[in-house]
GUBAVEX-625307 format. One record per residue (C-alpha): residue in one letter; x, y, z. Coordinates in steps of 0.25 Angstrom, whole numbers, padded with zeros to 4 digits, always signed. Example, Ala and Ser with C-alpha at 12.3 -4.5 7.8 and 13.67 -1.06 7.14 Angstrom:
BEGIN
a+0049-0018+0031/s+0055-0004+0029/
END
This chain:
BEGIN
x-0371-0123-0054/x-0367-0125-0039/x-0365-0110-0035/x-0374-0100-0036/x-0372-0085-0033/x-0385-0074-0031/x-0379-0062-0037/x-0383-0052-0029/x-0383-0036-0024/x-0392-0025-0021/x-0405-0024-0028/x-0406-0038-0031/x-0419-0043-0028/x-0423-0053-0017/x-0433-0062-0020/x-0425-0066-0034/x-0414-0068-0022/x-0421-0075-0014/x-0426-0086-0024/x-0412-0089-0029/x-0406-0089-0015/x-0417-0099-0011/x-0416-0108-0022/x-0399-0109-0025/x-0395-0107-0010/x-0401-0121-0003/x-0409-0132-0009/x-0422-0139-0003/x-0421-0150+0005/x-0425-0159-0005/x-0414-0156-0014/x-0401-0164-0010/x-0391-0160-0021/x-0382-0151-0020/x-0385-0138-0021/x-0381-0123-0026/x-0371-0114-0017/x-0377-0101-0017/x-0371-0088-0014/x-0375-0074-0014/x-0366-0064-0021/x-0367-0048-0021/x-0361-0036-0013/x-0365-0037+0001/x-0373-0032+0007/x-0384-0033-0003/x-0398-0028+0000/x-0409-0036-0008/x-0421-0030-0006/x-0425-0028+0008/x-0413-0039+0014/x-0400-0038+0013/x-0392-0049+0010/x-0377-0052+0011/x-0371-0061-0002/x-0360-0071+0000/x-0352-0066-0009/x-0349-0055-0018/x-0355-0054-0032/x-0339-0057-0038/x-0343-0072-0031/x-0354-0074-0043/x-0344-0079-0053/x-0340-0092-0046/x-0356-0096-0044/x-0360-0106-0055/x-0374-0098-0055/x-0377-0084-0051/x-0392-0079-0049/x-0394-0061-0051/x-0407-0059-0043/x-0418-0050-0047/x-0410-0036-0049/x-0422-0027-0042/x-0419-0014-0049/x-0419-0016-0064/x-0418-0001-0069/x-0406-0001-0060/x-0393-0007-0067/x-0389-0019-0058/x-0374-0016-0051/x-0362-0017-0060/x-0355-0029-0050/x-0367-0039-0049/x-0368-0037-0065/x-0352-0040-0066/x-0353-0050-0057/x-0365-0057-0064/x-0356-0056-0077/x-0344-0061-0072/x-0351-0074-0065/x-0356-0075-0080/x-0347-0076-0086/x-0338-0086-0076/x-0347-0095-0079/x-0358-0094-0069/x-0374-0096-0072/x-0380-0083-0070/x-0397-0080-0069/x-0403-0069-0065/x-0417-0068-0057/x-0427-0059-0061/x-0422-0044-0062/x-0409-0051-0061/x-0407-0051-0076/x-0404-0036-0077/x-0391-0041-0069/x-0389-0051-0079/x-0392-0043-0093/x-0383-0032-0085/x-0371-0042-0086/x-0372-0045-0100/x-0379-0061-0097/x-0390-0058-0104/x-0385-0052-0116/x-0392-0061-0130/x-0398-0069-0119/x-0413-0072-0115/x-0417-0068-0103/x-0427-0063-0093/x-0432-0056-0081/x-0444-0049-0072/x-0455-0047-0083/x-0458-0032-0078/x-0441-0029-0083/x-0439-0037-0095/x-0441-0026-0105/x-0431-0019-0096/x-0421-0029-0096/x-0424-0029-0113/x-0421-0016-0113/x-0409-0014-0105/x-0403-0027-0110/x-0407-0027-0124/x-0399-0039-0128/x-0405-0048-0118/x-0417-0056-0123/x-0426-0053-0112/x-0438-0064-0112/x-0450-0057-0102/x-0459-0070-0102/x-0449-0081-0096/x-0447-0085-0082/x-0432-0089-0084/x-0421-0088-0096/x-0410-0097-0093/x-0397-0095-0103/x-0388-0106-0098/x-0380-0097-0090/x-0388-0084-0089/x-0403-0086-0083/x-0414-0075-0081/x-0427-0074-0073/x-0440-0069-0074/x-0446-0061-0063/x-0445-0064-0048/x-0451-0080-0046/x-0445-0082-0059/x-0433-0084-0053/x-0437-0095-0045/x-0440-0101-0058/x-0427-0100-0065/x-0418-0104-0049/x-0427-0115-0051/x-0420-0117-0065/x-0408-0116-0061/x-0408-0128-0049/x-0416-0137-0062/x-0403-0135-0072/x-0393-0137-0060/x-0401-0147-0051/x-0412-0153-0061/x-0427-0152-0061/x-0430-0160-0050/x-0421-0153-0039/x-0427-0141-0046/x-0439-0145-0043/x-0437-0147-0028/x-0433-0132-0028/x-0444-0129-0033/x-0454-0135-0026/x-0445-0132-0013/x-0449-0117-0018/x-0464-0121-0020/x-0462-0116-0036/x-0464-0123-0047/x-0450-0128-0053/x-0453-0122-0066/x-0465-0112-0071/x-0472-0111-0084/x-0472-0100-0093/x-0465-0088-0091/x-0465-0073-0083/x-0476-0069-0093/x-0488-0075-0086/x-0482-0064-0075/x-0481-0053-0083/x-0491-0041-0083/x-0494-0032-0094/x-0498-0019-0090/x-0504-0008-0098/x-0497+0004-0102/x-0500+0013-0092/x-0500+0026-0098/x-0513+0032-0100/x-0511+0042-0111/x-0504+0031-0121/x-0513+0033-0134/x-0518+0018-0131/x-0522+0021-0115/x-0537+0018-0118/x-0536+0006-0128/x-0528-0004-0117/x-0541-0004-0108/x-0551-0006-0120/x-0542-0016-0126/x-0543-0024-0112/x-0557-0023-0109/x-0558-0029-0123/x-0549-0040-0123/x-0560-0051-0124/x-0561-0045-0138/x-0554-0048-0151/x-0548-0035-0153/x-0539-0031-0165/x-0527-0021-0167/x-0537-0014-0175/x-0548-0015-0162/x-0537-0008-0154/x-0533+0003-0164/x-0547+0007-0166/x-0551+0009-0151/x-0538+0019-0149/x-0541+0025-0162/x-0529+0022-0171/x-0522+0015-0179/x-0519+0000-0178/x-0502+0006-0182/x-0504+0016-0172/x-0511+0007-0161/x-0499-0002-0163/x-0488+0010-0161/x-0496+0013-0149/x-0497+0001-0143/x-0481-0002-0146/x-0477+0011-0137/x-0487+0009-0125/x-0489-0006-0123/x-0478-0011-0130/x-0485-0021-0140/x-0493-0021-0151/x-0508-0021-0148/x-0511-0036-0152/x-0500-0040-0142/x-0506-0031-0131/x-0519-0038-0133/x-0513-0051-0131/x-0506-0049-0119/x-0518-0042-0113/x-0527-0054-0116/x-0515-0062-0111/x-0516-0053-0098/x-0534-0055-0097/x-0529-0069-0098/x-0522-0069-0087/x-0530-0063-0077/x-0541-0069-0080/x-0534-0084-0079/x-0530-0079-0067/x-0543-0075-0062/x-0555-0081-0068/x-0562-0096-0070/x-0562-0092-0085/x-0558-0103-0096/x-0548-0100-0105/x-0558-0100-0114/x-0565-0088-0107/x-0552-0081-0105/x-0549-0083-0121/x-0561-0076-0123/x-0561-0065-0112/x-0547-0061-0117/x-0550-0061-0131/x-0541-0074-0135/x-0553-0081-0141/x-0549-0095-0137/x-0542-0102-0126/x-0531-0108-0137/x-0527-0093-0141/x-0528-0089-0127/x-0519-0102-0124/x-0511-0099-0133/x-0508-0083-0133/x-0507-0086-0116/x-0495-0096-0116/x-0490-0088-0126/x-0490-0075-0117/x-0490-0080-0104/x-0480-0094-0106/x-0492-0103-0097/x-0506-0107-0102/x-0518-0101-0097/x-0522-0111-0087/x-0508-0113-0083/x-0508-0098-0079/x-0521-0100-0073/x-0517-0108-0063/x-0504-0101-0061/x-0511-0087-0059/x-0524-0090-0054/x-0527-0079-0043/x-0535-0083-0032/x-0549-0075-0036/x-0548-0084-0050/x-0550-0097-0041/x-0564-0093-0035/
END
């Protein structure tokens, strides 16, 4: 995997860009193997963001690189240009290794890569990349999805993590780990992009359940049922199921859970409290249910988002 093209043209995104130019196009000091032969493929001039950059080549180039790297595509209810996804295609199927970072997947899944493939991208689009590509398996809590010859990205550092991927399958952990440390990043992160994600509330005010979401979470230290709920918005547990489907997207158990999840988080991140006191505050009863629903939800143990996310007014 000696050459590797950045696939690029207007709207493309520049810190995705800029990570992957950083990491294929010249390796640290300590690092005295061979090393990639990057070029930059696109019409030129291309503006990416605010700079304007000038490729090397233009995009028909991208099907003699043994890998090619689709940025973060910055406009995603926009369809990307017809040339960068025939050229994506054509590489493809030449033989080339093709990952996208980020947004850069709705280039991909554009091209047909994705099709009966897992993949990922940005948490905040992954239901629009399900919906406009409904025969991609679009997983929204991973960092990176790596298919042999196709590979996706999570959102923005995430590609960072799967660059970093890339040098260890090619170059082999330890040169990998150089890189990384030559970047001051980890080589390789736990969990996934859920600990990243935010869930908020519906944000309509006349939806039949507007008055119920802030009495729920005022009473999350509670054990409250299906029943619980359905009594305080004055209808039936079938209804309040119905309901809840349309406005948050879940059944009202799942909801519970996830805003427990959430209450976990912030308060990992800004109190002293035990797990123990967390459990109880968010309603978990015990630090082994909250252990265990956390990693499930969040893919990193409570402790070990703690020190990940702790916030500087948690540390006094």
């Amino acid at each position: 995997m000696d050459t590797v093209a950045l696939a690029v043209t207007d709207g493309m995104l520049h810190f995705e860009l800029s990570v992957a130019y950083e990491i294929f196009g010249s390796a640290p000091d300590a690092v005295t193997t061979p090393w990639y032969r990057l070029s930059v493929c696109g019409p030129a001039p291309v503006r990416v963001g605010r700079f304007l950059l000038e490729p090397d080549h233009g995009l028909d180039r991208l099907r003699y690189a043994d890998t090619v790297i689709v940025p973060g595509w910055a406009d995603v209810d926009v369809d990307p240009p017809a040339d960068l996804v025939d050229a994506v295609r054509a590489a493809h199927e030449a033989g080339a290794r093709v990952a996208s970072l980020c947004t850069g997947a709705f280039v991909l899944a554009a091209a047909g890569l994705l099709d009966g493939r897992r993949a990922t991208t940005h948490w905040a689009h992954t239901d629009l990349l399900t919906d406009r590509h409904p025969r991609v398996s679009v997983d929204p809590d991973v960092l990176y999805v790596d298919n042999g010859s196709v590979l996706t990205s999570a959102g923005k550092a995430a590609a960072l993590d799967l660059c970093l991927h890339l040098v260890r399958l090619d170059h082999g952990s330890s040169i990998a780990n150089t890189v990384a440390r030559h970047l001051v990043v980890p080589p390789h992160r736990d969990g996934g992009q859920a600990q990243f994600v935010t869930t908020p509330l519906p944000a309509r005010s006349d939806h039949p359940l507007a008055a119920l979401f802030p009495w729920a979470l005022e009473r999350l230290d509670h054990p409250l049922s299906v029943e619980d709920l359905a009594r305080q918005a004055r209808m039936s547990s079938r209804n309040l199921g119905r309901h809840f489907r349309s406005v948050a997207g879940t059944t009202p158990l799942r909801w519970l859970l996830t805003q427990r999840i959430r209450r976990a988080q912030e308060l990992l991140e800004t109190t002293d409290d035990t797990v123990d006191a967390i459990a109880s505050a968010t309603g978990m009863g015990t630090a082994a249910t909250l252990r265990r629903h956390f990693n499930r939800a969040v893919g990193v143990p409570p402790d070990s988002y703690r020190r990940t996310f702790r916030s500087p007014a948690g540390r006094l």
